[in-house]
C-alpha positions as CSV (number, residue, x, y, z in Angstrom):
1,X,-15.0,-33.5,50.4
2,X,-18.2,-35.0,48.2
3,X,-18.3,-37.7,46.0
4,X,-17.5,-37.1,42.3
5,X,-20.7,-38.2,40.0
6,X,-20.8,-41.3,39.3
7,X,-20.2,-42.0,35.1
8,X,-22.7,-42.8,33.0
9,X,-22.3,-44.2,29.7
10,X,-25.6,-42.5,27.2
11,X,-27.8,-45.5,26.2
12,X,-28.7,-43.6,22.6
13,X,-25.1,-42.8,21.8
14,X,-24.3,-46.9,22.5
15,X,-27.0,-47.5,19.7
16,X,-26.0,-44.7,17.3
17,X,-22.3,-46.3,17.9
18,X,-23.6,-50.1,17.4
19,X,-24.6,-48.8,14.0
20,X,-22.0,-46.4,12.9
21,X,-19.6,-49.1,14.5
22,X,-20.2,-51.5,11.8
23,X,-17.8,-51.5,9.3
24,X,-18.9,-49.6,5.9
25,X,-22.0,-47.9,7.6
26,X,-20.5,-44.6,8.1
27,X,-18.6,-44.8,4.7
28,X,-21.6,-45.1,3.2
29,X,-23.3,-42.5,5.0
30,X,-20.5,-40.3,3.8
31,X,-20.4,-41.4,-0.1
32,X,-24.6,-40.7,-0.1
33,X,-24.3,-37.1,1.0
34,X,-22.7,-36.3,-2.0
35,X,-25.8,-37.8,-3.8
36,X,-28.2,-40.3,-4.2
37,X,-26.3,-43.3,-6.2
38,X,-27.2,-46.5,-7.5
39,X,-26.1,-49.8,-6.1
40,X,-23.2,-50.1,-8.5
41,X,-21.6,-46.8,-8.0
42,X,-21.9,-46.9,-4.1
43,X,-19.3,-50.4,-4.8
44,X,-17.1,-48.8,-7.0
45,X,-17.0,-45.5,-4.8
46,X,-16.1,-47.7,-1.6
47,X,-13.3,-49.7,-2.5
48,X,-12.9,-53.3,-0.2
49,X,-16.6,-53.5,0.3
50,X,-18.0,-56.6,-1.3
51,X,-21.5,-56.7,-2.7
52,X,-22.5,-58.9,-0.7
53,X,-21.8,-56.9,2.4
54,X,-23.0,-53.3,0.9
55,X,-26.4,-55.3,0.3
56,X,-26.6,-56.2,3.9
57,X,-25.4,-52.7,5.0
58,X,-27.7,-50.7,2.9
59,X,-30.9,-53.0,4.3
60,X,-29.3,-52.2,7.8
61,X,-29.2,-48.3,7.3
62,X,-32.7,-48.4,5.7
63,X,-34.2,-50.0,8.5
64,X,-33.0,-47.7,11.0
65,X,-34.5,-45.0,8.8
66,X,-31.4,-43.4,7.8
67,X,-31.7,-45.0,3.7
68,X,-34.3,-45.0,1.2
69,X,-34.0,-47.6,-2.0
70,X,-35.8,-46.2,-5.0
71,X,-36.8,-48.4,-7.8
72,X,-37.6,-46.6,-11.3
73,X,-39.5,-49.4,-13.0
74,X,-38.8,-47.8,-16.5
75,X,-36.5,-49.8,-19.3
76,X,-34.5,-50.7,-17.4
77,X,-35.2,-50.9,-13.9
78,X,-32.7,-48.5,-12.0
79,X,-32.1,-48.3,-8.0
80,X,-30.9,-45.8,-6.3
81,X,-30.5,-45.1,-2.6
82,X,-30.8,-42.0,-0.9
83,X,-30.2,-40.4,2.8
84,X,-33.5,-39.6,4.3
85,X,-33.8,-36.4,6.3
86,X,-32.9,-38.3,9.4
87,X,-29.9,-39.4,7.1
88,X,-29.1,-35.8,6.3
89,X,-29.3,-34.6,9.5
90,X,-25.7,-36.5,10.0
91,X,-24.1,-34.2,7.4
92,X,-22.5,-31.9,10.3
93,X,-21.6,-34.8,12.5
94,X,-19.5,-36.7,9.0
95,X,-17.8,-33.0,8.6
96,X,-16.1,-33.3,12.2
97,X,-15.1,-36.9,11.5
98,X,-13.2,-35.7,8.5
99,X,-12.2,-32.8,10.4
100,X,-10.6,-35.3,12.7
101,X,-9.0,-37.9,10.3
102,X,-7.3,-35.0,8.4
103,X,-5.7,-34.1,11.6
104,X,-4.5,-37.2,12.0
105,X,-2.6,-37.7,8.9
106,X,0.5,-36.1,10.3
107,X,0.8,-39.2,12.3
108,X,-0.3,-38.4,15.3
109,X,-2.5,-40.5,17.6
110,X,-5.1,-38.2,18.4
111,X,-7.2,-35.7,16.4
112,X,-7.3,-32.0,16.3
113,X,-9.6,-32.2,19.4
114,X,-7.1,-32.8,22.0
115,X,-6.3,-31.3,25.4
């Protein structure tokens, strides 16, 4: 009888999961593929998240590339944020999550994908 492989946890999935595992980040994510928003909106769309903290989470999605900030310098001067294509790439991966929660509204512990 062999061995059975031995497990392996994915180094790039920890990352992604160091990131999305931070409160807010994938809520955000999720409220800026509906469209691009200004600072303002994205509070009042993500109810509990202080200003403080959306401030810090929108620096920390923009830096890993997944955020772009947008300053019109017209009267007045508006910001908006925006998913980058590496941000809109998540689109399918945010669908299944929802997919998932849905499934779990009935109670259950597990979502829809379970053995």
């Amino acid at each position: 009888m062999t061995e059975p492989a031995e497990l392996q946890s994915c180094p790039r999935l920890a990352s992604a999961f160091e990131l999305f595992g931070k409160r807010w980040n994938a809520v955000i994510i999720d409220v800026l593929l509906q469209r691009p928003a200004r600072f303002g909106e994205l509070a009042r769309a993500v109810p509990g998240l202080s200003q403080r903290v959306l401030s810090e989470r929108l620096r920390e999605l923009s830096e890993a590339g997944l955020v772009e900030r947008h300053v019109d310098t017209g009267s007045p001067i508006t910001v908006t944020y925006s998913l980058t294509d590496r941000g809109l790439s998540l689109a399918p991966a945010m669908q299944a999550m929802r997919e998932w929660a849905a499934g779990t509204e009935d109670g259950s512990e597990s979502g829809p994908a379970t053995r």
